[in-house]
C-alpha positions as CSV (number, residue, x, y, z in Angstrom):
1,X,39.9,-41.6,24.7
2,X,40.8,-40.3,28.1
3,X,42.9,-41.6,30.3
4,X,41.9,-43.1,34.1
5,X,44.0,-44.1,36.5
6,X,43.6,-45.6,39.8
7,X,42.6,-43.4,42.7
8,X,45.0,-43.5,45.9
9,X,45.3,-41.1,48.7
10,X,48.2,-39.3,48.3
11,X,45.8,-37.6,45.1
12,X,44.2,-34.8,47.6
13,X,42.8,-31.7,45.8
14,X,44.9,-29.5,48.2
15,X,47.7,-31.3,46.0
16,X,46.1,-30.4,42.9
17,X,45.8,-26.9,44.0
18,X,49.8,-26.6,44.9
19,X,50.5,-28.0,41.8
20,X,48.6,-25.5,39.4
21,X,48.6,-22.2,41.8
22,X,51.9,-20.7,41.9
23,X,52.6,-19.1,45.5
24,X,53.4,-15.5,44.2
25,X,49.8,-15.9,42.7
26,X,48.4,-16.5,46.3
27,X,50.4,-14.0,47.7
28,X,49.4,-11.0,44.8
29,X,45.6,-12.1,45.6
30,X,45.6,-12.3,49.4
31,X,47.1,-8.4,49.5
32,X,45.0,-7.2,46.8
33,X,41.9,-8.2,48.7
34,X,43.3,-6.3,51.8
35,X,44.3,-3.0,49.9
36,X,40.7,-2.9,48.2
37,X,39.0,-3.9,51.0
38,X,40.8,-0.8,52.7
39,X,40.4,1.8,49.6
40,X,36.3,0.3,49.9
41,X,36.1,1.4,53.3
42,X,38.1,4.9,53.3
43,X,36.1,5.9,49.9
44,X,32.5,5.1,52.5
45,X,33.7,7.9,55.3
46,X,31.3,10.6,55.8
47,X,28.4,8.7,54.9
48,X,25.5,8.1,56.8
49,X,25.5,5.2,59.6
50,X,22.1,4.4,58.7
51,X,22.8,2.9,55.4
52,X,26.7,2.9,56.1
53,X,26.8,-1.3,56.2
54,X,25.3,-1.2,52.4
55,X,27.3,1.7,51.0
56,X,30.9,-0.8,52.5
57,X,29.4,-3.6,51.1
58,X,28.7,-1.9,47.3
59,X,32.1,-0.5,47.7
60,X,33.8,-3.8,49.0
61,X,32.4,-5.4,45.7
62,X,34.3,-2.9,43.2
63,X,37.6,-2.0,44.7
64,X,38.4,-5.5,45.3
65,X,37.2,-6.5,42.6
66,X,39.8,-4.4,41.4
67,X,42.6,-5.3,43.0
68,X,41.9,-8.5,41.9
69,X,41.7,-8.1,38.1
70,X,45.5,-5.8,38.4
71,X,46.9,-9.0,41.2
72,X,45.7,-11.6,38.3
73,X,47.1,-10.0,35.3
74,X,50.6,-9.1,37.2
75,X,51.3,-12.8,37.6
76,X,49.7,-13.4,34.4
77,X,46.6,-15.1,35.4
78,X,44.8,-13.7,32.5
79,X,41.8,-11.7,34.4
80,X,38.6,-11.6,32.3
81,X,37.7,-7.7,31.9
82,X,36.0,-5.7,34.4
83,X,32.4,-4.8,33.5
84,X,29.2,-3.9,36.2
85,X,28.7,-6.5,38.4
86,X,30.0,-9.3,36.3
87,X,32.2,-11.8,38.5
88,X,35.8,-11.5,37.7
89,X,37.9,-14.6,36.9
90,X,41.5,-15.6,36.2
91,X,43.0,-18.8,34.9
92,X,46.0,-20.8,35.9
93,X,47.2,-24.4,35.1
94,X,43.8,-26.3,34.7
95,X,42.0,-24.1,37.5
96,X,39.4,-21.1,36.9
97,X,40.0,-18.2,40.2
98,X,36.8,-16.0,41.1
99,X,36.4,-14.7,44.6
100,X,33.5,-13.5,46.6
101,X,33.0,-11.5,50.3
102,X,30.8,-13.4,52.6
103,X,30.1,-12.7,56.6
104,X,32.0,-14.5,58.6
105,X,30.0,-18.3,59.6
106,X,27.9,-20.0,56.8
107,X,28.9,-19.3,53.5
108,X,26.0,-18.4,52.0
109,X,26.6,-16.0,48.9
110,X,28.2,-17.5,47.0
111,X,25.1,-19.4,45.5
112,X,23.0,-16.7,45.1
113,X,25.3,-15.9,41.5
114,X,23.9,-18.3,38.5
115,X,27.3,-17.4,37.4
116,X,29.2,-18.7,40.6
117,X,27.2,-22.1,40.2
118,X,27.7,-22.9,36.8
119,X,31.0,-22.3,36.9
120,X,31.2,-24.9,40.1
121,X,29.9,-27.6,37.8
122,X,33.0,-28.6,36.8
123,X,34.4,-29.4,39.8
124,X,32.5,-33.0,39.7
125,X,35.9,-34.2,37.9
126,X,37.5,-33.3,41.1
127,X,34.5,-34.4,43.8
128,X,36.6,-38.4,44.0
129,X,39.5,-37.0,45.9
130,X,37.7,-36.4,48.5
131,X,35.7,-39.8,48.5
132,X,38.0,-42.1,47.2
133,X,36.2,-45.2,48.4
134,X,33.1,-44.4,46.3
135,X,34.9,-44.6,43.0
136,X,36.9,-47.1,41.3
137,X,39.0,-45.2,38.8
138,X,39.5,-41.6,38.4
139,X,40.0,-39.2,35.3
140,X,42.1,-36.9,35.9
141,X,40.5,-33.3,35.7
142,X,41.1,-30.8,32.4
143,X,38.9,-27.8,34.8
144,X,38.4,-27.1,37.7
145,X,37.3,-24.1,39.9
146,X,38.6,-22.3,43.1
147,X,37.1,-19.0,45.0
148,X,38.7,-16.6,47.5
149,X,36.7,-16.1,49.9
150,X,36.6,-13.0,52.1
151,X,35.0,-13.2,55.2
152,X,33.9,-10.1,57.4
153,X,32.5,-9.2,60.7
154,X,28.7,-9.5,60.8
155,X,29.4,-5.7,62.8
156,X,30.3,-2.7,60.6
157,X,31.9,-1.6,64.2
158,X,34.8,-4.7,63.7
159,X,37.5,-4.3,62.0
160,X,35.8,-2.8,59.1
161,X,38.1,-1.8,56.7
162,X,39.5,-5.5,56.2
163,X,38.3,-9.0,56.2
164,X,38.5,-11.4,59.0
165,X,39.9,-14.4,56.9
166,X,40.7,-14.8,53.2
167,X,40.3,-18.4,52.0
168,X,40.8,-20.4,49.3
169,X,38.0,-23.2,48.8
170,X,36.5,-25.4,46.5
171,X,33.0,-25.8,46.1
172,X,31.4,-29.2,44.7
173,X,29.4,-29.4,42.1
174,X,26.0,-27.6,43.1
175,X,28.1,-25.7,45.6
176,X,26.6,-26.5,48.6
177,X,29.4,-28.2,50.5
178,X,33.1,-27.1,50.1
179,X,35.9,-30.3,49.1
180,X,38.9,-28.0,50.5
181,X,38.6,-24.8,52.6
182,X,41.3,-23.6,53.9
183,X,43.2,-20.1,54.9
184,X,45.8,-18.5,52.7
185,X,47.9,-17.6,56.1
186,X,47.7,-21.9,56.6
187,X,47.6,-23.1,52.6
188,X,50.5,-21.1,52.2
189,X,52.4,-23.1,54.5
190,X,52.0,-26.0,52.5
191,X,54.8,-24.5,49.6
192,X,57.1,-24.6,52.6
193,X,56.8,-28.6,53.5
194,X,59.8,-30.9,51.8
195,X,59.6,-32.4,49.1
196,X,59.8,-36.4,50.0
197,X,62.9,-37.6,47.6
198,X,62.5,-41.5,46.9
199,X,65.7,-43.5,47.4
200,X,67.7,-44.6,44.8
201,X,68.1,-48.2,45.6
202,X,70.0,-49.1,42.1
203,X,73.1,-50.9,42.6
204,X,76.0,-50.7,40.5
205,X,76.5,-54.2,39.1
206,X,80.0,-55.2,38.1
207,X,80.4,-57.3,35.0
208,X,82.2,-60.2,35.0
209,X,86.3,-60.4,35.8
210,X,86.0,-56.5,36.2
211,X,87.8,-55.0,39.2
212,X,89.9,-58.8,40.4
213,X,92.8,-60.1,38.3
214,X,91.8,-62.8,35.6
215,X,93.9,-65.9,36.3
216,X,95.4,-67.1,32.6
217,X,98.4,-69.1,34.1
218,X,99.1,-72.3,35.5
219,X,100.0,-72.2,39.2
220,X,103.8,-72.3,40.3
């Protein structure tokens, strides 16, 4: 029998993502998508403009992918193995981490992988954070998934050797709307914010005749 509890607001998924993401794990990730986005675009130098865009691109797919598999397995993440084309993916706490690169504006490829939306099924267990109001109780999730997602210029003449933005996101089910998307520069932040500390409003209680003078005489 699993347990449901009921859902308040202070359950958010970007909780839920603090809570099972350490920060190193974040900060591994975000600077091995920058190095093999780099190494992707200094290996495509001397090739022809013409098809210059496609040869980044192919590149971009396999040195970050890369990076990614080493920044998983340093923090232990345990990166499946690297193979072709196959999507690369890392566990931590009750999360699955895969990434893909994306222009910058609508998100569009991350559906086009059967993979990629399979593996977002499992995210309806964490779809009622966001729309509290629509459920009454709420099982607490076993799985869930989360992609970085690199984003660069639609122009091979910007910035080409890194991505614009690097976000972490959540996809809903049939991952065509996000339930969190947000930058690592501004989700990091969020291991920074104090920790609210309840009160203790306990009181000591004193028991009887303890700390005054018990009266066992007559008055004089």
């Amino acid at each position: 029998m699993r347990l449901t509890v009921d859902l308040t607001t202070e359950q958010t998924i970007e909780g839920l993502l603090i809570e099972h993401i350490p920060r190193d794990l974040l900060l591994a990730v975000e600077e091995a998508l920058l190095v093999g986005a780099h190494r992707a675009f200094s290996a495509a130098k001397g090739m022809h403009e013409g098809h210059l865009p496609a040869v980044v691109g192919q590149l971009r797919h396999f040195h970050m992918n890369e990076a990614f598999e080493r920044a998983l397995s340093a923090v232990g993440a345990s990166p499946s193995q690297l193979k072709g084309n196959r999507i690369v993916t890392g566990t931590t706490g009750i999360l699955t981490l895969a990434r893909f690169n994306t222009r910058v504006g609508v998100w569009t490829n991350g559906r086009r992988s059967e993979t990629r939306r399979q593996m977002s099924m499992a995210n309806q267990a964490v779809e009622p954070l966001v729309q509290p109001g629509l459920f009454g109780t709420f099982t607490p999730p076993t799985r869930a998934v989360a992609f970085f997602v690199a984003s660069f210029a639609d122009s091979i003449c910007i910035t080409p050797e890194m991505p614009v933005s690097i976000h972490l996101a959540v996809p809903d089910r049939h991952m065509r709307a996000w339930l969190c998307k947000e930058s690592l520069t501004e989700f990091l932040k969020r291991y920074d914010m104090p920790v609210a500390i309840e009160p203790d409003l306990a009181l000591p209680k004193l028991k009887k005749n303890v700390g005054g003078q018990k009266n066992t005489g007559t008055a004089q």
